[in-house]
C-alpha positions in Angstrom: -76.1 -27.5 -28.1 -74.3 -26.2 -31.3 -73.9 -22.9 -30.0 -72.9 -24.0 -26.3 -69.8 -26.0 -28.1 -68.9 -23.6 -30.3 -68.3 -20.8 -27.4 -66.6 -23.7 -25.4 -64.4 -23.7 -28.4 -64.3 -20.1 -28.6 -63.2 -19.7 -25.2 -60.4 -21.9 -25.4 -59.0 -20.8 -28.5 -58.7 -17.4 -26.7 -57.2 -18.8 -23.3 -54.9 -20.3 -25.3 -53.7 -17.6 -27.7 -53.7 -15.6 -24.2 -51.8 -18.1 -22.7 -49.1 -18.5 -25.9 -49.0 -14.3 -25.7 -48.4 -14.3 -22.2 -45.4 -17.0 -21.8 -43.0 -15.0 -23.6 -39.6 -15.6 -23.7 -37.0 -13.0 -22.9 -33.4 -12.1 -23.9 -31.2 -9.7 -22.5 -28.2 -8.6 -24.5 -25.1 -7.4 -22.9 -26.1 -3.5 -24.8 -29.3 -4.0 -22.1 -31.6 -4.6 -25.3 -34.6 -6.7 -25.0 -35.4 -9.5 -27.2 -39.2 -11.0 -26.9 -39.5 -13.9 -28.5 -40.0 -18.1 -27.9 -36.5 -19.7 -26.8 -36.3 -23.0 -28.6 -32.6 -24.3 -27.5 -29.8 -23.3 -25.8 -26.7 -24.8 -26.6 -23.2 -24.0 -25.2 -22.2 -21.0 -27.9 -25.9 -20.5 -28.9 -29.4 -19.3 -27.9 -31.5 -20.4 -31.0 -35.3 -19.3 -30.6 -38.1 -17.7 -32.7 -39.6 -14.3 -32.9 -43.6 -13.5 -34.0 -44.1 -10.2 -35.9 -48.3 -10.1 -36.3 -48.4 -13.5 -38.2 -44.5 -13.8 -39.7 -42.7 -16.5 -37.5 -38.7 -15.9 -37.8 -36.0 -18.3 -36.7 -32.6 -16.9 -35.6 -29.6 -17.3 -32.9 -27.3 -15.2 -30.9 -24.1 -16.1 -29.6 -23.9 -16.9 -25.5 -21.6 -13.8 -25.4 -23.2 -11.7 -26.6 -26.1 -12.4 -24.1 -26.2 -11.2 -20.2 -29.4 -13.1 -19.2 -32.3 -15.0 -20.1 -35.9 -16.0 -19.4 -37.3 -19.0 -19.6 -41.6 -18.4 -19.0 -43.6 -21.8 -18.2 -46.9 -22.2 -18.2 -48.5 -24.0 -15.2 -51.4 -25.6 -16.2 -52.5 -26.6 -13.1 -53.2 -22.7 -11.8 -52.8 -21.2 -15.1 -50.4 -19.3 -13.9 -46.6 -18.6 -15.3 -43.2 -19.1 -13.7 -39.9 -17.9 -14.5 -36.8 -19.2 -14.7 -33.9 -16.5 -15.4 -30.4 -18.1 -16.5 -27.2 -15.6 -16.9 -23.9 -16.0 -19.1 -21.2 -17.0 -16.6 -18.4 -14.8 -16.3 -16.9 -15.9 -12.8 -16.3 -19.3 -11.9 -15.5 -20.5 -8.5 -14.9 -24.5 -7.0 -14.2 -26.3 -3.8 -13.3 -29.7 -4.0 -12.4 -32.9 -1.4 -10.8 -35.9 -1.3 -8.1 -38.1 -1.6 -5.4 -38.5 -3.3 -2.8 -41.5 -4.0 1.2 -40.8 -4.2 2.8 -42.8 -7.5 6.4 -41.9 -6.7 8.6 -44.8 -6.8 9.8 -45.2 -2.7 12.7 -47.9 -3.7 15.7 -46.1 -2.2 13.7 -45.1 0.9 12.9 -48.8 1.6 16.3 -50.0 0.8 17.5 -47.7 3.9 14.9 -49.0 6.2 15.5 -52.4 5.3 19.1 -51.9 5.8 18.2 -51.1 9.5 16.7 -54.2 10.3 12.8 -53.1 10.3 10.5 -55.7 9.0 9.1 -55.4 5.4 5.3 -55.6 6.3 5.8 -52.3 8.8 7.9 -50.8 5.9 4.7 -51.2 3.6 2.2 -50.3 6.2 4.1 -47.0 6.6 4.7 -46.5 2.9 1.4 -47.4 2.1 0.4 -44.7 5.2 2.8 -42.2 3.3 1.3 -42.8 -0.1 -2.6 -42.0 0.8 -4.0 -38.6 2.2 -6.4 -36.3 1.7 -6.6 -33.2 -0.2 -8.4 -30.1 -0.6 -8.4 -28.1 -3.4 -9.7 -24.2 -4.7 -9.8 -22.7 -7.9 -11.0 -19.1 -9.5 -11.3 -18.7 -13.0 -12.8 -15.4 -15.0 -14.2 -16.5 -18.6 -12.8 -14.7 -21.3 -14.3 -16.6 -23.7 -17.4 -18.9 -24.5 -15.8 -21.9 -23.1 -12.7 -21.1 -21.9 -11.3 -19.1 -18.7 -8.5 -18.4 -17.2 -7.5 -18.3 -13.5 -5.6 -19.6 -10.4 -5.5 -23.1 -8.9 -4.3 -24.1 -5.3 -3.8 -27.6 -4.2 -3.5 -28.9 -0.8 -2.3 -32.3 0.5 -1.4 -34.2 3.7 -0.3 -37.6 4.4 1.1 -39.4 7.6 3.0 -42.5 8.6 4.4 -43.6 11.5 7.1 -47.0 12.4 9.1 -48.5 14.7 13.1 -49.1 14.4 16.4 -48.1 15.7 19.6 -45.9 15.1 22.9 -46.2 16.0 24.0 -44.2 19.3 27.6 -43.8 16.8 29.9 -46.1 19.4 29.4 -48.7 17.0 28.2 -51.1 19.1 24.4 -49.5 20.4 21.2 -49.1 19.0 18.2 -46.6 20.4 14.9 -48.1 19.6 11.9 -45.8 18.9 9.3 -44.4 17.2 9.5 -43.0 13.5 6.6 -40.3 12.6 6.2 -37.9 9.7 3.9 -35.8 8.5 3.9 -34.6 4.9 2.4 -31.2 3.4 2.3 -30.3 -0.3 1.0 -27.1 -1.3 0.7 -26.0 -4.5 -0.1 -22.7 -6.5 -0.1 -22.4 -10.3 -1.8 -20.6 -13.1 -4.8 -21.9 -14.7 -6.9 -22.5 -18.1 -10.3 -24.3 -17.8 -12.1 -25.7 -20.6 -16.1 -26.6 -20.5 -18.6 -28.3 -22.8 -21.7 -28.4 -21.4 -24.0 -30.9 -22.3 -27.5 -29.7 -21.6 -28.9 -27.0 -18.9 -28.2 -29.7 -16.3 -24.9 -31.1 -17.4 -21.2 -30.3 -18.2 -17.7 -31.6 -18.9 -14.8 -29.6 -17.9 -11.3 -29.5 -17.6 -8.4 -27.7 -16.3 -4.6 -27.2 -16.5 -2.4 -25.4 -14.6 1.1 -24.7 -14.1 2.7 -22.9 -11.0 4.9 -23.5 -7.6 5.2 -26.5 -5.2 6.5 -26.0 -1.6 6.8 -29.0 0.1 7.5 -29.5 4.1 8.0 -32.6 6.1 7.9 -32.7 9.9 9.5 -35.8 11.1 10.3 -36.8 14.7 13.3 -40.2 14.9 13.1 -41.3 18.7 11.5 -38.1 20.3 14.6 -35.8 17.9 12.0 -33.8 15.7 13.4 -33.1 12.1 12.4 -30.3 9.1 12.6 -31.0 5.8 11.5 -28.4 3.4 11.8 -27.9 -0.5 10.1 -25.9 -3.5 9.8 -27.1 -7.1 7.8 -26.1 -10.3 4.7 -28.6 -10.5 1.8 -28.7 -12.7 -1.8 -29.8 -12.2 -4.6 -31.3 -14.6 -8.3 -31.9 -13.6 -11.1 -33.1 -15.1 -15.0 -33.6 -14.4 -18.4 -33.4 -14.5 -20.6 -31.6 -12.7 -24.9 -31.5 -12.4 -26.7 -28.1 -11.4 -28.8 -28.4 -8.5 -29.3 -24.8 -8.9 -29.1 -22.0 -11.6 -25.6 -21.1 -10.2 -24.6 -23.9 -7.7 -23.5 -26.8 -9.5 -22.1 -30.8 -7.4 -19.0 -32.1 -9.3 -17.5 -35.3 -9.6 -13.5 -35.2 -10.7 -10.2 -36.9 -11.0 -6.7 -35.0 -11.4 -3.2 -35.8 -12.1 -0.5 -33.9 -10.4 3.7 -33.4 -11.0 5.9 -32.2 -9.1 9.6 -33.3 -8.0 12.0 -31.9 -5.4 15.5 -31.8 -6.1 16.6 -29.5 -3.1 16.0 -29.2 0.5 16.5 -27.6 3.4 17.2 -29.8 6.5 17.0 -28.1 10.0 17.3 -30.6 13.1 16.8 -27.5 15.4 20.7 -26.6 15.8 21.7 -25.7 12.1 20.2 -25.6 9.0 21.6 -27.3 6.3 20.9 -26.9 2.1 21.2 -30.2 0.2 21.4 -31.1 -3.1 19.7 -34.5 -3.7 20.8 -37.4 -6.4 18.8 -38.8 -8.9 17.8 -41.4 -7.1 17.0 -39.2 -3.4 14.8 -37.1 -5.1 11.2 -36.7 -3.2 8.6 -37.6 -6.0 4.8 -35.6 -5.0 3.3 -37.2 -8.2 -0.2 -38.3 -7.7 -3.7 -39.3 -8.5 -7.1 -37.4 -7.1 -10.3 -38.7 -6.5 -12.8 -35.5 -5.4 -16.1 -34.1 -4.9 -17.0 -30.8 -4.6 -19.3 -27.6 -5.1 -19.2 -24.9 -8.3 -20.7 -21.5 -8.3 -20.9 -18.9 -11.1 -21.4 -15.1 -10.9 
């Protein structure tokens, strides 16, 4: 009986050394040198872990950039087997993003004119309010140069509609034409970027972004079947932040909310027989500012 237990023991002291020998951990240094050891913790500038020379355990660290890749080894006790999981340092960062977005532009002088024409105030809210909300797409490249900060380019997209009812005077002073108002309102936007990250654990991270670049704005508009383009550029700037959760060692789902600027103070009117520049005043000027709500995808080379 003694002896049975004390191969039993025996055994399992070997599997287990066997098994502790086996799952080794693995780092790969940007100079392509190998580094065998147990990785303890990885952290957003550091990989801290522990290396085993014959029976001397030493504790030491290496910065994120100086690392390409490394392995994670688990042991799978159920089929005492080992699996792998390789993680790289990003370099590349790349994001789609959806949603909507809300326009905080002050609309006071706009009413005033529709007002002045006689169109109720609840249709001149339902079309604001039509004007105000749209959806928006949004793209973004950044390279990082650093640990935790990249830099890159940032496009916005975003489209909004609105339509009324109300009339126009014929110019003989005496008759109105009674029709339909539409427009259709596109904001694109270009700028350059810098992007910020924390990351929180292997699953998690905060991030952030500014950017600063060009708007050009175009509005289609069509006053009792006489179509009508409107068209501007202006510097605007962009700031985004989120959080996003890896489903995937370089596919991540993000949740975020930005804040962009951007005012027009020129614009090019063409009615389809002349085209006219125009300089607007203080109060004419066509405010883009706005909030984002979005969702999205991240992936990292």
């Amino acid at each position: 009986m003694f002896k049975t237990r004390l191969l039993t023991v025996t055994l399992l002291l070997g599997l287990g050394f066997f098994l502790s020998s086996s799952a080794q951990d693995r780092i790969i240094t940007i100079s392509n040198d190998t580094i065998d050891c147990k990785i303890n913790r990885v952290s957003a500038q550091y990989i801290h872990f522990t290396q085993f020379t014959r029976e001397v355990k030493t504790k030491s660290s290496i910065s994120r950039r100086d690392v390409k890749s490394w392995q994670v080894s688990d042991a799978e006790k159920s089929e005492n087997s080992f699996t792998s999981n390789v993680f790289q340092t990003e370099r590349w960062r790349f994001s789609i993003t959806g949603g909507g977005g809300y326009r905080i532009a002050s609309t006071k002088e706009s009413r005033r004119n529709l007002e002045n024409q006689g169109i109720p105030s609840s249709e001149i809210d339902s079309y604001f309010k039509q004007l105000k909300t749209g959806v928006k797409t949004a793209g973004q490249i950044h390279y990082m140069f650093w640990e935790n900060c990249g830099l890159g380019v940032d496009y916005q997209f975003h489209h909004s509609s609105g339509s009324l009812h109300g009339a126009v005077d014929s110019g003989d002073t005496y008759t109105f034409i009674y029709g339909k108002f539409t427009d259709n309102i596109y904001t694109n936007y270009v700028g350059l970027s810098l992007y910020m990250q924390h990351r929180i654990n292997p699953k998690f991270k905060f991030y952030g972004q500014v950017s600063s670049g060009l708007t050009l704005f175009r509005e289609e508009s069509v006053i009792i079947y006489t179509p009508l383009l409107i068209t501007g550029k202006a510097y605007g700037g962009n700031s985004e932040f989120g959080l996003e959760y890896f489903i995937g060692k370089k596919i991540s789902v993000a949740l975020c909310a930005g804040f962009f600027q951007s005012t027009i103070s020129k614009i090019k009117v063409n009615n389809g027989d002349n085209i006219q520049d125009i300089k607007l005043e203080k109060e004419q000027m066509e405010g883009l500012s706005r909030v984002d709500l979005g969702a999205g995808l991240r992936f990292y080379l």
